[in-house]
N, C-alpha and C positions, 0 to 999 in steps of 0.2 A: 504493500500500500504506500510506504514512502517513497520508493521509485515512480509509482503513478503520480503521487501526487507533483513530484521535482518534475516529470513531465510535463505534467501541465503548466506548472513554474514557467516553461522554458527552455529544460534542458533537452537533450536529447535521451533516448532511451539509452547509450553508452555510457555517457556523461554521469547518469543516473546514478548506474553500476557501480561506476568508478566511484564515486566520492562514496558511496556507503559501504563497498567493499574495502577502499584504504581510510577511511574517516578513523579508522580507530587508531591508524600509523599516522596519521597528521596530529601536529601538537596543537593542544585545545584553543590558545589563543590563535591559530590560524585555520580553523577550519571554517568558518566565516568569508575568509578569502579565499580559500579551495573553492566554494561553491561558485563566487562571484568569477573567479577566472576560469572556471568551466562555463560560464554563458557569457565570456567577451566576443567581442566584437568579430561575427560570421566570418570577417575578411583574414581571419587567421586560418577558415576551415581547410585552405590547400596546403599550409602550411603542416599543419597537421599531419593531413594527408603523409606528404613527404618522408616526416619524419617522425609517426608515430610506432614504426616497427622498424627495426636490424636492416633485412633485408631490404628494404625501399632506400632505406638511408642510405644504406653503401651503394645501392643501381646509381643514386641522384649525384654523391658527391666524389665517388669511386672510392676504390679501394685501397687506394696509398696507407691511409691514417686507421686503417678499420683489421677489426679479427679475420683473421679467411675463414668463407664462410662453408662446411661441406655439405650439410642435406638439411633438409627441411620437412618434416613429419606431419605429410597430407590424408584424409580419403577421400579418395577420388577410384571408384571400381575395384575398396578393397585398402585396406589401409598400408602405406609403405612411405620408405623416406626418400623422396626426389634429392638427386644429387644438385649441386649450387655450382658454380664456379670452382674451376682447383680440381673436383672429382673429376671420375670415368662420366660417360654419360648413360650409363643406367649400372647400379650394382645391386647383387641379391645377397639376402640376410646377410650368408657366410661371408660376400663380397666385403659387407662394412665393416667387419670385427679384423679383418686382413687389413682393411684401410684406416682401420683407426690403431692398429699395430702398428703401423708405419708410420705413421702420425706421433706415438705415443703419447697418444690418448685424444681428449678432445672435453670441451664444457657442451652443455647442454640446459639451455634455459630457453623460455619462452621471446617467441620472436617481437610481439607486440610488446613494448613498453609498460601498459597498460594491464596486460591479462595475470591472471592468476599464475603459482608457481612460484617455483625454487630452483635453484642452481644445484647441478649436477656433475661430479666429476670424474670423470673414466681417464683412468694412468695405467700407463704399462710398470710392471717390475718384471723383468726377462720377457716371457712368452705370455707370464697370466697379464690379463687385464682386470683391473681394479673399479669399484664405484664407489666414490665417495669413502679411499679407501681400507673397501672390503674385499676379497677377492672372488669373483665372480667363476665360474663353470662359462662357455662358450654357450651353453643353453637357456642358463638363467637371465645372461645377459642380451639374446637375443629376445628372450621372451622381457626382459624392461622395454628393450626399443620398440619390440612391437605394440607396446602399450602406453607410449609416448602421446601425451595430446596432439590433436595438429595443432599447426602454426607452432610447433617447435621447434630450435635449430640444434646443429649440429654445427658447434664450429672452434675453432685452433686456442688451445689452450694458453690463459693470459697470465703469464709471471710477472707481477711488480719490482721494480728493484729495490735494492735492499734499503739503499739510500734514498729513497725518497719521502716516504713518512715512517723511520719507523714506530712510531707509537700508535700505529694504527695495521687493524688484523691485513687489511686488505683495503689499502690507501687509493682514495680513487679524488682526482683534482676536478672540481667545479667552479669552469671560468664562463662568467655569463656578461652580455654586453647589453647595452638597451640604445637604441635608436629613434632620433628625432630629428623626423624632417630628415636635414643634410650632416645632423650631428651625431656623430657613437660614443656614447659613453661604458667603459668597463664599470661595472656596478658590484662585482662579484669575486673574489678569487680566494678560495678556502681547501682544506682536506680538510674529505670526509671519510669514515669507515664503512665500509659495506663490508663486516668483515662474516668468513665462511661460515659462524658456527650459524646465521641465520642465510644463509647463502645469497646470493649479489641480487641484490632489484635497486632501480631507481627511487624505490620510494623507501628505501630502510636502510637508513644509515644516522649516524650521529656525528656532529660536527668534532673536529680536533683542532684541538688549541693553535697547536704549531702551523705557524703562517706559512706558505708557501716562499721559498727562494726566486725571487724575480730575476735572481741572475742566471740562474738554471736555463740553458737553451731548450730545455725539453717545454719547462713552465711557459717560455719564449715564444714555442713553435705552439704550443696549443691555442694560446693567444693567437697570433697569426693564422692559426686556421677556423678561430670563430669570428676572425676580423674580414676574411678572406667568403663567408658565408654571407658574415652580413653585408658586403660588396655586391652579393652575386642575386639577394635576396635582397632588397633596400624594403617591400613590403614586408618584412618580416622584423615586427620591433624590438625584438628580444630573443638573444642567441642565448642559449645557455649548451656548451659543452659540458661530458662529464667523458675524464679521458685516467688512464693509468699511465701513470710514467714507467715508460721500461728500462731495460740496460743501455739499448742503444736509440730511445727517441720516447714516441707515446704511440697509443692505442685510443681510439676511440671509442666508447661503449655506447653514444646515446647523445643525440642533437637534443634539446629542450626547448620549445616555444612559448614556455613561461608558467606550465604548472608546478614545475620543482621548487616555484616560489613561495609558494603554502608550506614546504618543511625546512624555510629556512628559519631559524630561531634562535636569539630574537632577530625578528629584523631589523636590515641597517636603514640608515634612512633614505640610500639609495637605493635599495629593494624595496621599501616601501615605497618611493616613488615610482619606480618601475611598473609595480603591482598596481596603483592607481592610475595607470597610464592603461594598459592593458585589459583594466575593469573599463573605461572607459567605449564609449562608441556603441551602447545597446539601446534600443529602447525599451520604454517602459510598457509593459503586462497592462493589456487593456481588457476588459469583459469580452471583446470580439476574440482577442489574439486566445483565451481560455478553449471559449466554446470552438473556435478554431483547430485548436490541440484535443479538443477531447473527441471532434471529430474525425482529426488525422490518425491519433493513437487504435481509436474501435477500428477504422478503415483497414491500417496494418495490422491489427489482433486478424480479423477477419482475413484477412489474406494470407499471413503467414498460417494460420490452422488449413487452409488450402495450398500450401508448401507455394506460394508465392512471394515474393518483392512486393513491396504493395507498388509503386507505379506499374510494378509490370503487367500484375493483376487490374489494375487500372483502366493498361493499355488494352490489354483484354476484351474489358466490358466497354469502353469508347470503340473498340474495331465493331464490338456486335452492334452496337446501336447505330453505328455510321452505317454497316452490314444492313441494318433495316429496313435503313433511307430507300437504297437502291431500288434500280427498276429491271435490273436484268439477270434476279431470279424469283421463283412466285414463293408467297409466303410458308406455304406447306413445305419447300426444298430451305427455305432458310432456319425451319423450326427445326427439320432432320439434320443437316448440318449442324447448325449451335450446339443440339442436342452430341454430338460426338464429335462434338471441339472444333469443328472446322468453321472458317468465314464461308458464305455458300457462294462466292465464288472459284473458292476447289474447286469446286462441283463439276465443270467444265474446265480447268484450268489442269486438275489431274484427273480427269475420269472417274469419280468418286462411286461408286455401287457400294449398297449395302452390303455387297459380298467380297468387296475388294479395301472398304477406307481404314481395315484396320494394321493395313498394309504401307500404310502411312505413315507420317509423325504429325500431330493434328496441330494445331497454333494454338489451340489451350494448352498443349503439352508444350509444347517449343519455347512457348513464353514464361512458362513455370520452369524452365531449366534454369531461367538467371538466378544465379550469377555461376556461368558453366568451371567457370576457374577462380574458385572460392579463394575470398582472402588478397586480391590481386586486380578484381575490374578496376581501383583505383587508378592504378598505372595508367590506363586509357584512356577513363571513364570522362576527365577533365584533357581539354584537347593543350594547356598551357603544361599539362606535364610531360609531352612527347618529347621537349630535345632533352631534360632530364633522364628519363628513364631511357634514352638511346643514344645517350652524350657520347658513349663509344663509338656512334654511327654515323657520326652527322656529317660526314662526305654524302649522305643516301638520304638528308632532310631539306628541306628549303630553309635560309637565310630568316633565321625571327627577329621580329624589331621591334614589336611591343607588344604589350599584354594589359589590357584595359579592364582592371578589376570594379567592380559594382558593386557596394555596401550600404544598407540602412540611406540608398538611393544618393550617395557623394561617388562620383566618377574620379580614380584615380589613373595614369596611366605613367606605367613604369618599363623602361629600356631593358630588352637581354643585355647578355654580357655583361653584367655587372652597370651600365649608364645610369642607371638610377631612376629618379619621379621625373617625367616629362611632363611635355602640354601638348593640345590636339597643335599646336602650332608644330612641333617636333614631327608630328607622323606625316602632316602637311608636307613640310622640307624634306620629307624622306621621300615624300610621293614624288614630288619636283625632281630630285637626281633619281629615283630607280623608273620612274614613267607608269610602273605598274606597281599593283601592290592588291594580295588577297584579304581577305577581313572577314572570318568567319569565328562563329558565337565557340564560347568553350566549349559549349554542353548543348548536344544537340547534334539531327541525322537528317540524312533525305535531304542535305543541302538547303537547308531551312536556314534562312537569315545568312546566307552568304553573301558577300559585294567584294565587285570587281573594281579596285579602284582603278582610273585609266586618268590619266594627264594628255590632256589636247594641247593644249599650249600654254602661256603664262598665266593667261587669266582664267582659262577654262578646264571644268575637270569633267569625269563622268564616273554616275558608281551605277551599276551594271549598264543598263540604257537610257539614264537619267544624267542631263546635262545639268552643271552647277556653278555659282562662282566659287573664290575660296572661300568668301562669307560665307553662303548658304551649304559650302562641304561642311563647314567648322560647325553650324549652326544643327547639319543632320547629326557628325559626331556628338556632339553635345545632348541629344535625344536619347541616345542609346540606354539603356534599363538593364542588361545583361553583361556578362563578361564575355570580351572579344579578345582572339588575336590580330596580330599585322603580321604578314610573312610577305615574302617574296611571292609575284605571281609565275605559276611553273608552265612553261610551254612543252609543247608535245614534241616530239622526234620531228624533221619534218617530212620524213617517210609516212607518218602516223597524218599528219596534218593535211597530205594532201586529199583525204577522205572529208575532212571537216575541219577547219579551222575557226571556226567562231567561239568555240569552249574547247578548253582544255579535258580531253577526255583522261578518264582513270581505268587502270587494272585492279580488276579484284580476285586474290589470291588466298584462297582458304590452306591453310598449314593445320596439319594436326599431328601433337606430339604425344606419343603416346611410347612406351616401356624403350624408353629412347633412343624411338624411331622417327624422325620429322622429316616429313614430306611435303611437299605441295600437291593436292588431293585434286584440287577445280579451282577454276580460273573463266571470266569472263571481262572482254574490252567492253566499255561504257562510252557510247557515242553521242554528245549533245546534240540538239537541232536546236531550229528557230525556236521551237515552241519548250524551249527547256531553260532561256534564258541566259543566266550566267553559270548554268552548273551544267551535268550530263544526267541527271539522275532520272531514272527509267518513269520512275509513273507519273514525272511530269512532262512525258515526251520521246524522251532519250531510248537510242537501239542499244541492247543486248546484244552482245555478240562471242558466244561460247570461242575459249583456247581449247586447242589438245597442248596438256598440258608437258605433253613429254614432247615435243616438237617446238610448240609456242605458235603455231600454225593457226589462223583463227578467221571462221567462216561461219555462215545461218543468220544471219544479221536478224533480228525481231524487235518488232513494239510492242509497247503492251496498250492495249485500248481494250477499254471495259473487263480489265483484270484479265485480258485474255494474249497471247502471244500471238502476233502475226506475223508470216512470212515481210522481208523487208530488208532483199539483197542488195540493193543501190539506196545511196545517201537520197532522202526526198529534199535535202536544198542543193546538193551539189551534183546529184546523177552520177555517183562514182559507185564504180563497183565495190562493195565492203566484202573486200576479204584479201589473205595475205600473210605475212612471216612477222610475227611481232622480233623489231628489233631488241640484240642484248641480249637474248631469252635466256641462254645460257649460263648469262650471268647473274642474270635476275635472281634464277630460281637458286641457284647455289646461295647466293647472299642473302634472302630470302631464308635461306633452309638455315644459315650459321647462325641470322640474329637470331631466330625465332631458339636455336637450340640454346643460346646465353639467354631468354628470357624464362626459363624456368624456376619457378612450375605452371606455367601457363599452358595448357593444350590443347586448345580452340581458337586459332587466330585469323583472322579476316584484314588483311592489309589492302589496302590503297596506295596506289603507286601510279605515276605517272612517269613512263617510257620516254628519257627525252635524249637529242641528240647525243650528249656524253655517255649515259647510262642511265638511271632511274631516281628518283626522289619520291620516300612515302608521305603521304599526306597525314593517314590517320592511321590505327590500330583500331579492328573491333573485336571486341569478345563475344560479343552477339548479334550473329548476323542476321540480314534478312531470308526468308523462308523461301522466296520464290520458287528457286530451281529447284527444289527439293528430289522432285523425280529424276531430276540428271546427276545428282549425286552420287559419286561410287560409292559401292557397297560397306564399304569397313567407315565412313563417316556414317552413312546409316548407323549401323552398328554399334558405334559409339552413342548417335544419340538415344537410342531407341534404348543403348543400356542405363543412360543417363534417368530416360525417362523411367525406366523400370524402378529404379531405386528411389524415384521421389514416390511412384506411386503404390512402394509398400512402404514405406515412412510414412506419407499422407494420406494413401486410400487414391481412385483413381479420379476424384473430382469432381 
């Protein structure tokens, strides 16, 4: 009852969790300010994102400063521990205990910052392997891992040196910075003990008198790299590292965006400022904002007892009612359909018989799959964390220039690369030297709320088919209500272009990773027309046009009109024939295959890519894709979904 009620508060159902599961590890005069810095201000929620768990942190700011990471303890079709970076790419049981032998040994705590758990610790002496040490049998210790939470890791065991606190079990330095405006202030810099006999969390530790050496290069370098974050971040007001100093440098356990401020005690009066800086920016609980929440809250009770997301479930019930509207099927074929989960335009789209639909995978089921790669949509889910989570890649991303966050309705807009807070005047001057420039919303599919920015001359601009000045560009910026990016606008091959050139068309390449094996499964070219705008996207226009994906050869050009595919071999603005060798393929699909194997554990992925003269640029990452082609799907993605589906509907029941 007191998590409903802090819901209704405001907080979030996690948020909830959290403060009443550690409330009793927060010291009593700050638990007050726990709560208030769990409902600050939204515009920290990507931040969060970031750097709320191990693994996302090291994907965003790599792995120089961090533990190497070896497996991560999922179920997914069967409980097992996905290798990380540094391992084989798939190993079995026996496989781990041989690779933590050679390792000599490894920690094992929980990946989220936030979740439940203790630290764990497996050391070799000769051949036995030890936990926590005891000495373990190869069976007993196999049967611990297999009964490992998910979302836990598996990663390289952290020695402190001897000389850095010793009056502390397990000495871990906490340097946090606080940022305003154009200023960084250090607010922060103490050892703390996290030591074994309660095993290592961010939330349990006690402070140690002994001050940190400032002349210490290690103390130096961790400094530097929460100076070098909040460079890279300027939206992010409060860096707090917590790092171990080793023999030869430091270790990083854990990026902080300003909850570890609640155990600090007492506080100083720059942490208290900090902490009122960061309470800041929410508004005030109205009788609407309640009944609001106690709406949203039942909505998601309800959908999750039906093993749904609640938007997705959402999405679900808007397809049927829009399903309704329609005129081109009779109401007796859409009540049959509903009734076993399909929109009733299956119905002719796959040949639907009652003898044949359960031969399918229905779009009740498909939409109940989200989130197909638990623990991980975040990665994608926000389009401002792509050159983050593929910073390894970014010869293969287009050029980002801004990112226009949206909060409690103040339009902020802040530069990659570390440039910092701009103005629409900055993206303006960018438009002027690059001539082009994409601008599509963070959050969001189907090329919804895209613009093309295009520079005519000095005084004139255009954003898709709309001519402007730079007043009236500045004045449409200024409207915006969501978060946007700026990128670079990407041209197509001009092998590719001489099919259509008015939009930049995309490739869509379904990868599926599975006992680590990653392949590119289907693949289809997306071809814009007059009637699609500024984007390619099929059901507002746009041809389909199936690859073989082992060639890259791609022909059967179709529209989709009235949810139906039609024949539609020549371009209808340009009368060319649509079919051909997609350039690069070769290399696509290799490069393709390597990220998607370093993005593990993900194993469902839908990329967008657009083929251009050099090589290729991905646009986005999806985790869930659209259903269309489903019958032209090779059989083992079947396979996978249908098993997917299987296990929600004996956990759920079938819906």
């Amino acid at each position: 009852m007191r998590a409903l009620g802090m819901v209704l508060g405001g907080y979030t159902f996690h948020a909830a969790q959290f403060y009443l599961r550690m409330e009793k590890t927060c010291p009593e005069a700050n638990r007050a300010l726990l709560k208030k810095l769990l409902l600050s201000d939204p515009m920290r929620k990507r931040m969060d994102e970031l750097f709320a768990d191990l693994l996302t942190t090291t994907r965003v700011l790599g792995r120089e400063y961090f533990p190497s990471l070896y497996g991560l303890a999922v179920t997914v079709g069967g409980r097992r521990i996905v290798p990380l970076a540094g391992a084989a790419p798939e190993l079995t049981a026996k496989d781990w205990l041989t690779f933590l032998r050679e390792r000599n040994g490894c920690w094992i705590l929980p990946n989220e910052h936030r979740a439940k758990g203790r630290l764990y610790r497996i050391s070799r002496q000769g051949e036995m392997l030890l936990l926590d040490g005891a000495e373990q049998t190869d069976a007993e210790l196999l049967a611990f891992l297999n009964q490992l939470p998910d979302q836990t890791l598996l990663l390289e065991h952290i020695e402190p040196a001897g000389d850095a606190c010793p009056e502390a079990e397990f000495p871990v330095l906490h340097y946090a910075l606080l940022r305003r405006e154009c200023e960084t202030e250090e607010i922060l810099l103490q050892w703390e003990d996290h030591g074994y006999k309660k095993g290592y969390s961010p939330f349990s530790f006690s402070t140690v008198d002994r001050k940190p050496d400032r002349q210490d290069d290690r103390v130096r370098g961790v400094g530097n790299f929460a100076q070098e974050i909040a460079r890279h971040y300027p939206e992010m007001p409060y860096v707090g590292v917590n790092a171990v100093l080793t023999e030869d440098g430091f270790t990083v356990l854990r990026v902080d965006t300003g909850t570890e401020l609640a155990w600090v005690h007492p506080l100083t009066d720059s942490c208290r400022r900090a902490a009122q800086i960061l309470c800041g920016g929410r508004k005030k609980n109205t009788l609407k904002d309640v009944f609001a929440r106690i709406r949203a809250y039942t909505f998601a009770w309800r959908a999750h007892r039906r093993g749904f997301v609640d938007f997705m479930y959402r999405n679900w019930l808007r397809g049927v009612q829009e399903d309704n509207q329609t005129a081109h099927t009779t109401r007796a074929q859409k009540r049959w359909a509903h009734k076993r989960g399909f929109y009733s335009y299956r119905i002719a789209q796959y040949g639907l018989t009652e003898e044949n639909y359960r031969s399918f995978l229905s779009d009740y089921q498909y939409k109940r799959l989200r989130p197909l790669n638990p623990g991980f949509q975040k990665w994608f889910w926000n389009k401002t964390n792509l050159p983050d989570i593929l910073a390894d890649y970014s010869e293969h991303l287009p050029r980002y220039f801004f990112r226009i966050l949206v909060s409690n309705g103040r339009q902020r807009i802040f530069g990659y690369q570390g440039r910092g807070e701009c103005s629409w005047r900055d993206v303006i001057d960018c438009l002027d030297r690059e001539d082009e420039l994409a601008m599509k919303p963070a959050v969001g599919s189907h090329g919804k709320g895209f613009f093309h920015l295009h520079r005519e001359d000095d005084s004139v601009y255009r954003v898709n088919d709309r001519s402007c000045t730079r007043g009236e560009l500045e004045d449409f910026f200024c409207g915006l209500d969501t978060d946007y990016i700026v990128t670079e606008y990407i041209r197509m091959h001009p092998y590719l272009e001489e099919i259509y050139s008015g939009v930049t068309g995309t490739v869509r390449l379904m990868v599926l990773c599975r006992q680590g094996n990653v392949s590119v499964r289907y693949g289809y070219f997306r071809i814009g027309t007059s009637f699609t705008g500024a984007t390619d996207n099929i059901a507002y226009g746009g041809l389909v046009v199936p690859l073989d994906v082992q060639t890259g050869t791609f022909s059967g050009a179709e529209l989709l009109r009235e949810h139906q595919f039609l024949p539609c071999p020549v371009h209808p603005d340009t009368g060319r024939e649509i079919r051909g060798q997609m350039p690069h393929w070769q290399q696509l699909v290799d490069e393709i295959c390597h990220i998607s194997r370093n993005l593990s554990p993900l194993e469902y992925l839908g990329y967008d890519v657009v083929v251009t003269e050099g090589g290729f640029k991905i646009l986005e990452v999806n985790l869930h894709q659209d259903l269309h082609r489903y019958p032209l799907y090779p059989a083992d993605v079947k396979e996978y979904l249908t098993e997917r589906a299987a296990q929600k509907d004996k956990r759920f029941g079938p819906g």
